[in-house]
PARO-685845 format. One record per residue: y, x, z of N, C-alpha, C, O in turn; residue in three letters. Coordinates in steps of 0.001 Angstrom, whole numbers, padded with zeros to 6 digits, always signed. Atoms other than C-alpha are relative to their C-alpha. Layout:
// PARO-685845
YXZYXZYXZYXZALA...
This chain:
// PARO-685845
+000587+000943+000923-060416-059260+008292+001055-001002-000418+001520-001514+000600UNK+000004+000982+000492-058711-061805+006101-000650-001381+000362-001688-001672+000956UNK+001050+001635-000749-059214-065710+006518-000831+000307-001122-001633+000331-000189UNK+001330+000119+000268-061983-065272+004116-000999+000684+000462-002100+000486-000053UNK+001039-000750-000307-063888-062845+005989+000166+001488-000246-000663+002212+000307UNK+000378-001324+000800-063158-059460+004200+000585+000965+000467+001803+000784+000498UNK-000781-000598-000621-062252-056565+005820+000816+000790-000768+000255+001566-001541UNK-000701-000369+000359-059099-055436+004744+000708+001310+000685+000983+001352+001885UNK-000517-001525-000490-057664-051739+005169+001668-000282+000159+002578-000277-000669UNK-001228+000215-000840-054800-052445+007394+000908+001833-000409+001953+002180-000959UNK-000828-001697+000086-054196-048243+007542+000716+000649-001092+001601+001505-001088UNK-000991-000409+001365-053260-047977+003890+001296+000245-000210+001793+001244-000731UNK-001343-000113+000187-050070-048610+003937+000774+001168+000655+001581+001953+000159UNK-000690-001068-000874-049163-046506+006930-000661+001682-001081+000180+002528-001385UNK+000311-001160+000544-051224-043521+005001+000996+000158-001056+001805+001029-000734UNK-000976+000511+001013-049011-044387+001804+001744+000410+000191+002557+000584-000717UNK-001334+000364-000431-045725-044269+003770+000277+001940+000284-000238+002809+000988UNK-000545-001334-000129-043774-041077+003142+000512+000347+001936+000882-000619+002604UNK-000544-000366-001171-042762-039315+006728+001289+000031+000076+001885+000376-000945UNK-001190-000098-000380-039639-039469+008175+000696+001072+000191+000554+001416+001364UNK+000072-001372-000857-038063-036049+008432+001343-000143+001490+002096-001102+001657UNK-001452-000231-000745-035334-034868+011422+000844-000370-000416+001199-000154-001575UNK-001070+000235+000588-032598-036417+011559+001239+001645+000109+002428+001726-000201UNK-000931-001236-000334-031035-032853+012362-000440+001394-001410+000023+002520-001587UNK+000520-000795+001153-033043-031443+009066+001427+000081-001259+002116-000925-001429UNK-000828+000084+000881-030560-030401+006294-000681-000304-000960-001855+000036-001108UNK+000951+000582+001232-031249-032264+002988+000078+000487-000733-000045-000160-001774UNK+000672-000833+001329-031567-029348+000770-001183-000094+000350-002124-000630-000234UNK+001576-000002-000617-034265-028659+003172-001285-000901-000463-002340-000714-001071UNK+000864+001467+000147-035710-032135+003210-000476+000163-001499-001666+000054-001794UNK-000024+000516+000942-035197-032229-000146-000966+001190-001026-001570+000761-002010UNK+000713-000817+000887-036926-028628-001662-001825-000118+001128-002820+000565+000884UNK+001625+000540-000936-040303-029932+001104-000029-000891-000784-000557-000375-001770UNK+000397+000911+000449-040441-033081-000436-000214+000266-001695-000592-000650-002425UNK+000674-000311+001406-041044-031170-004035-000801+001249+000276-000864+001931-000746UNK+001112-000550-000209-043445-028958-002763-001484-000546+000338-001580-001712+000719UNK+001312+000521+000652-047164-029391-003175-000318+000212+001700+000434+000614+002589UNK+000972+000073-001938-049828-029679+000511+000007+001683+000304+000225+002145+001424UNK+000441-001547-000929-050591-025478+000316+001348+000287+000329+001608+000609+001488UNK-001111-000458-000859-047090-024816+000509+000696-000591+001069+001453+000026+001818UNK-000404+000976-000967-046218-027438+002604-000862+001040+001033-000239+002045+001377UNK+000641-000689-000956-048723-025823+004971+000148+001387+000154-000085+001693+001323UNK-000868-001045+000255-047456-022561+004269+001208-000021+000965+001373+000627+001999UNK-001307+000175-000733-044280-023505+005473-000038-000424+001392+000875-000111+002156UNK+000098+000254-001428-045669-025054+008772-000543+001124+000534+000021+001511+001557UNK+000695-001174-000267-047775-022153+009216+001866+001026+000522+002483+001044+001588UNK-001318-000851+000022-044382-019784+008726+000983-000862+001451+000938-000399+002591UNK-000530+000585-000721-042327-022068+010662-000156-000074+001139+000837-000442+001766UNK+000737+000029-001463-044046-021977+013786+000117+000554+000756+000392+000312+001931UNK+000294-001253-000442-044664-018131+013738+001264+000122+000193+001503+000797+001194UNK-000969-000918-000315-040880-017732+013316+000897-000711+001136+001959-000245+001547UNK-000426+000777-001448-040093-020309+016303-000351+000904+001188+000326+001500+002026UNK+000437-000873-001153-042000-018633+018438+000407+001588-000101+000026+002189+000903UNK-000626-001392+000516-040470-015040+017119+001495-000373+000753+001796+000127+001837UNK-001445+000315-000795-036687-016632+017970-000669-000376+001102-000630+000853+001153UNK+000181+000333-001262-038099-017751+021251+000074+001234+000839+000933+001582+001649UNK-000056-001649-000707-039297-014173+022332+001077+000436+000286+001453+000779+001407UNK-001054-001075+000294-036325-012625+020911+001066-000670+001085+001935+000088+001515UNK-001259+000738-000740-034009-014986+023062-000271+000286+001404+000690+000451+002155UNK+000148-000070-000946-035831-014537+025937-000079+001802+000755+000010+002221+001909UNK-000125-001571-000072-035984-010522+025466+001309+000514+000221+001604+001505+000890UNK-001278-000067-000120-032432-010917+025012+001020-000232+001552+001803+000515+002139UNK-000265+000317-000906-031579-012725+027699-000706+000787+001460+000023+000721+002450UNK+000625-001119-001216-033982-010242+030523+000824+001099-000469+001178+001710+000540UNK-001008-001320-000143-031597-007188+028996+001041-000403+000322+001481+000274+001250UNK-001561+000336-000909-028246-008832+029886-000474+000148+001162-000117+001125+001820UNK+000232-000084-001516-029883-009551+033101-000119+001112+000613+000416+001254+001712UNK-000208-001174-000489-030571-006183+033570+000617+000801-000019+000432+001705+000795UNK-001095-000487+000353-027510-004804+031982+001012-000520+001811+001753+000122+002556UNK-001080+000957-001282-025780-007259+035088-000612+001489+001351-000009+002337+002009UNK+000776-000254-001570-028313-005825+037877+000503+001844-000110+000968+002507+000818UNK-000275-001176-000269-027833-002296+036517+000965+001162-000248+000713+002361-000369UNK-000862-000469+000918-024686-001400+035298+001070+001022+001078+002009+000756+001829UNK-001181-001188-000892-022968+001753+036975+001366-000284+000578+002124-000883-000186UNK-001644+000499-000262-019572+001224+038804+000754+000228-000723+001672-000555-000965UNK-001093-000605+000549-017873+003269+036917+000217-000061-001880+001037+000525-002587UNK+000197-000115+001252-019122+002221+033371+000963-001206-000393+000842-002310+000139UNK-000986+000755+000282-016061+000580+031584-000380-001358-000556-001458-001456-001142UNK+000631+001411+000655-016368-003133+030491-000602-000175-001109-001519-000974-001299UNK+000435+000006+001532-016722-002270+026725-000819+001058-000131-000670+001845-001066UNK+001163-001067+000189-019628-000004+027289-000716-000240+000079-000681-000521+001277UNK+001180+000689-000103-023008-001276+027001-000665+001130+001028-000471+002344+001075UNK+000747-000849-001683-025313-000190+030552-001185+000705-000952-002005+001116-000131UNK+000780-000573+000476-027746+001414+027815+000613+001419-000324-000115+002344-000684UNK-000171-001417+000259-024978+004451+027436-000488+000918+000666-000949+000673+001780UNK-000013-001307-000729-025467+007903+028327+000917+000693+000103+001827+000408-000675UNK-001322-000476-000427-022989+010204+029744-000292+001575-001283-001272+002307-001151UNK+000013-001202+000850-022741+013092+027027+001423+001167+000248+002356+000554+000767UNK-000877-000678-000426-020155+016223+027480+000214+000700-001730-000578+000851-002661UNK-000637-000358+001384-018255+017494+024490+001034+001239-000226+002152+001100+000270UNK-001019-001195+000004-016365+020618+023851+000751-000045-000817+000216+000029-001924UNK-001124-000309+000773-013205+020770+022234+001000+000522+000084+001972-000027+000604UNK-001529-000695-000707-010644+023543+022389-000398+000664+001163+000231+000953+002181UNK+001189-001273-001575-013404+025672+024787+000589-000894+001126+001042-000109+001959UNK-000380+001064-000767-012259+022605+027038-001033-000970+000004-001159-001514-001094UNK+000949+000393-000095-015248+020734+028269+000185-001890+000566+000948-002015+001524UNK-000501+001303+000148-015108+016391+028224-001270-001221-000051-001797-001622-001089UNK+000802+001195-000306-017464+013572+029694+000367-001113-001404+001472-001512-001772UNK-000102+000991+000721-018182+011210+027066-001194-001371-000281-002386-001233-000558UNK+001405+001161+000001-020081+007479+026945-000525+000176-000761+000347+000351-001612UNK+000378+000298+001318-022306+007528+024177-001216-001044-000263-002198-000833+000449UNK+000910+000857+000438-024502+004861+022841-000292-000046-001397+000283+000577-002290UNK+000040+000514+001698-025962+003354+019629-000261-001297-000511-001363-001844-000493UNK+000040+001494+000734-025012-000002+017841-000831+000038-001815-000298+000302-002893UNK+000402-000364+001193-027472+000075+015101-000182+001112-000594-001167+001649-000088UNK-000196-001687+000500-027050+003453+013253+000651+000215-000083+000861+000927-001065UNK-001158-001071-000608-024149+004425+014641-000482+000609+001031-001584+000321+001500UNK-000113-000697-001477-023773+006618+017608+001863-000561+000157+002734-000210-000639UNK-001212-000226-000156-020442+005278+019258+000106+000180+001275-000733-000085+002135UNK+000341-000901-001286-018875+007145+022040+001641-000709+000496+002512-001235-000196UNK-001445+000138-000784-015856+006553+024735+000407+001053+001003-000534+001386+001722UNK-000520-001147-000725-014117+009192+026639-000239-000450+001432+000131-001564+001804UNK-000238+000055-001653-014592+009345+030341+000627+000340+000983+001064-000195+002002UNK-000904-001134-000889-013091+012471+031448-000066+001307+000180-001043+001734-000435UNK+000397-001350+000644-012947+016017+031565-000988+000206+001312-000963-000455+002350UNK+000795-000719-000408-015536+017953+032975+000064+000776+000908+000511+001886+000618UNK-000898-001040-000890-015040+019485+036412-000885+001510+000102-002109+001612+000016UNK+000809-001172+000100-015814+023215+036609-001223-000006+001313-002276+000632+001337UNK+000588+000032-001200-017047+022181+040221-001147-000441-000027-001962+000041+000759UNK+001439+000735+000405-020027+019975+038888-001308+001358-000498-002445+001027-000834UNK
């Protein structure tokens, strides 16, 4: 209330008062939000959220395969070989040849191991 009695809407102003964004927000960012309308605005929190919690998973999915890459990685599998290869054998020259093979994406790439004993 006012000294005359009248109750005055104190909250206005604060409703009125643009938000503050992150100070860690880049100001294109800031700056293409603050010309967007409420649905996309909400849009964007909506989105934003889902893909937080998407990098979260993924980091934490990431981080349990190293761990198990650590826990299960063969003695004999060379440093630059990911613990997801398989041992594949290769003929060349009717000469028979252990080889790592894995896949980075849609490759198949492979590393030599060793030849193939007739004794195996």
């Amino acid at each position: 209330m006012d000294s005359r009695g009248v109750l005055v809407n104190t909250r206005r102003a604060d409703v009125l008062r643009t938000p503050t964004p992150p100070a860690n927000l880049p100001t294109e960012i800031v700056t293409t939000l603050n010309e967007s309308n409420p649905e996309q605005l909400r849009d964007v929190a909506t989105y934003a959220e889902a893909l937080a919690e998407h990098k979260e998973r993924e980091t934490r999915l990431e981080e349990s395969v190293d761990q198990e890459e650590i826990e299960e990685r063969p003695d004999d599998l060379p440093d630059d070989v990911p613990a997801k290869a398989t041992i594949t054998i290769k003929e060349i020259n009717d000469n028979r040849y252990y080889y790592w093979q894995w896949r980075e994406g849609e490759t198949v790439k492979s590393k030599y191991k060793g030849p193939v004993n007739p004794d195996d």
